[in-house]
C-alpha positions as a Markdown table, in Angstrom:
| # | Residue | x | y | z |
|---|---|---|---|---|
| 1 | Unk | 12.1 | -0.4 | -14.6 |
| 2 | Unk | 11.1 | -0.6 | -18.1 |
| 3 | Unk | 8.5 | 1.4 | -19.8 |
| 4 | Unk | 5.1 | 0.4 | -21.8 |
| 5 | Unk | 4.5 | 1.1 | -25.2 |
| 6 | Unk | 3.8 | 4.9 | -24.8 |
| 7 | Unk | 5.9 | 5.8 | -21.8 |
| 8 | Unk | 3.3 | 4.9 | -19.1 |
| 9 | Unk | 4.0 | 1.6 | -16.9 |
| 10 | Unk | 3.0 | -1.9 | -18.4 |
| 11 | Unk | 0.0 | -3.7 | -16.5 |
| 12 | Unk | 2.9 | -6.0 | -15.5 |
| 13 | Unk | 4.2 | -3.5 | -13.5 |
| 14 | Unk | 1.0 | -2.0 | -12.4 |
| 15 | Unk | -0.2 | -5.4 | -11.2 |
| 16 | Unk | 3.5 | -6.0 | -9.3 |
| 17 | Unk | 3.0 | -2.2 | -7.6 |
| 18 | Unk | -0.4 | -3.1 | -6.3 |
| 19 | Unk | 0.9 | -7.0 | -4.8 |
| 20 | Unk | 4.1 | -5.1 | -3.1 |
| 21 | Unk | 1.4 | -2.5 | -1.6 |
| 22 | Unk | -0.7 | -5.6 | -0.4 |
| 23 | Unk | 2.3 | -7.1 | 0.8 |
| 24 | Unk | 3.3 | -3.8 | 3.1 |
| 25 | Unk | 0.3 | -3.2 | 4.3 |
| 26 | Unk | 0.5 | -7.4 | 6.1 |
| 27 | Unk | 3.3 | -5.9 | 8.2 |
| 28 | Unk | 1.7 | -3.8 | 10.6 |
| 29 | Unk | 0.7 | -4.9 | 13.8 |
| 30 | Unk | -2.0 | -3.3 | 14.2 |
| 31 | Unk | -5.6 | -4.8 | 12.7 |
| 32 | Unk | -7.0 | -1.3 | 12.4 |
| 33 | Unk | -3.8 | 0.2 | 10.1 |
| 34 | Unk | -3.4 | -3.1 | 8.4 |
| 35 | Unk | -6.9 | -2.8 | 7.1 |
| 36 | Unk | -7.1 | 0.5 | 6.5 |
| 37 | Unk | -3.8 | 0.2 | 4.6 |
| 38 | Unk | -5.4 | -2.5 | 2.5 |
| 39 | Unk | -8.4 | -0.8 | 1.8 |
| 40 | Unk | -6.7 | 2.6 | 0.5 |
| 41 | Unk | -4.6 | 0.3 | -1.7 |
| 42 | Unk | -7.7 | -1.7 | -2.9 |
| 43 | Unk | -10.2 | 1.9 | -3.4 |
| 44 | Unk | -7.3 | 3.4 | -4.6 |
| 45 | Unk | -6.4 | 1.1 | -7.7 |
| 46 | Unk | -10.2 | 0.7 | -8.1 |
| 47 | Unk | -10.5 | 4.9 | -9.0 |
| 48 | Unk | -7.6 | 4.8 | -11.6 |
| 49 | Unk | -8.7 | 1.6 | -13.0 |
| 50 | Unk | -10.1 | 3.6 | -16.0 |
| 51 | Unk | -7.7 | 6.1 | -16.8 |
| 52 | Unk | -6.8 | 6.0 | -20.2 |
| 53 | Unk | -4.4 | 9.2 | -20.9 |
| 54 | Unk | -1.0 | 7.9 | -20.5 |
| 55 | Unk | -0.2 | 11.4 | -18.5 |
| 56 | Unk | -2.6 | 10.6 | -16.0 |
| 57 | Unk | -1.9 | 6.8 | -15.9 |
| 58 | Unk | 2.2 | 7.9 | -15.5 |
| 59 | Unk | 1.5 | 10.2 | -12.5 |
| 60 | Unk | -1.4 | 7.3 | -10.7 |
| 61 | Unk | 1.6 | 5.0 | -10.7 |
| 62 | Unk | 4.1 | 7.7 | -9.4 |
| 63 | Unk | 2.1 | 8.6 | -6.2 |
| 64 | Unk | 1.6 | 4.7 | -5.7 |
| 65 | Unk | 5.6 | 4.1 | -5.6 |
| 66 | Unk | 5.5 | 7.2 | -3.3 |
| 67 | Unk | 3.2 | 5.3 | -1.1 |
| 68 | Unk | 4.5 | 2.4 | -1.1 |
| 69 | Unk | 7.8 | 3.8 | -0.1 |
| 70 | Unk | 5.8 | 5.7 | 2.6 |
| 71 | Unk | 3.9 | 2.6 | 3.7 |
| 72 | Unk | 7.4 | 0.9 | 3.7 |
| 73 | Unk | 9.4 | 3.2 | 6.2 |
| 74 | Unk | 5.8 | 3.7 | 8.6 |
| 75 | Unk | 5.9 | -0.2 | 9.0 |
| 76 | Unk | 8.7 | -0.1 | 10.5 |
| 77 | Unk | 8.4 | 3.4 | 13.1 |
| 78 | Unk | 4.9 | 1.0 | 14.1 |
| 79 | Unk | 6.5 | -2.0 | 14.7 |
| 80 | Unk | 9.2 | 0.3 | 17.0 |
| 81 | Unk | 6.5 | 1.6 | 19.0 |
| 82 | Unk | 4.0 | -1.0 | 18.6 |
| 83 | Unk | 2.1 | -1.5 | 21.8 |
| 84 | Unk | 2.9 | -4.3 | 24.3 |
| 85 | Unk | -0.5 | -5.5 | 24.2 |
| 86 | Unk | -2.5 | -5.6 | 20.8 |
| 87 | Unk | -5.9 | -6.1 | 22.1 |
| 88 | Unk | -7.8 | -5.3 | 25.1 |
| 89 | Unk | -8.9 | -9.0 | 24.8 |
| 90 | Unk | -5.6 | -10.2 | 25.6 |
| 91 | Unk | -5.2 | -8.0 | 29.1 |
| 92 | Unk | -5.2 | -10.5 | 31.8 |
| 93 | Unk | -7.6 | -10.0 | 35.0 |
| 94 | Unk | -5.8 | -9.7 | 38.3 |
């Protein structure tokens, strides 16, 4: 991955970590997760918007790879144990 002009990621990149985020979070199952997980991503990028030091910026975008990497591996242990039934709506009456 290449750098930006003063070691920190490029808004290129920053834009591409917070789609692939985005795009995680649509593979759980679950409504409740899938939202939440969208809605970290979203508030979080929203907080660092105005970072400016290049330290700061550099170690925002570090715990976001983490995450995504995080968000990554727990889409797949959900969709292992994900629940026969997603909603209480879709239990049929005997």
């Amino acid at each position: 991955m290449a750098a930006g002009v003063a070691g920190g990621p490029t808004k290129a990149e920053v834009l591409s970590l917070f789609r692939s985020l985005l795009r995680t979070s649509r593979g759980f199952a679950d409504y409740n997760i899938r939202e939440y997980a969208k809605r970290r991503t979203k508030d979080g990028f929203r907080h660092n918007k105005n970072l400016s030091d290049t330290s700061s910026i550099s170690s925002a975008f570090s715990d976001a790879k983490s995450q995504l990497e995080i968000a990554k591996r727990q889409v797949v242990v959900y969709s292992l144990y994900a629940p026969k039934v997603k909603s209480v709506m879709e239990i049929k009456q005997s």
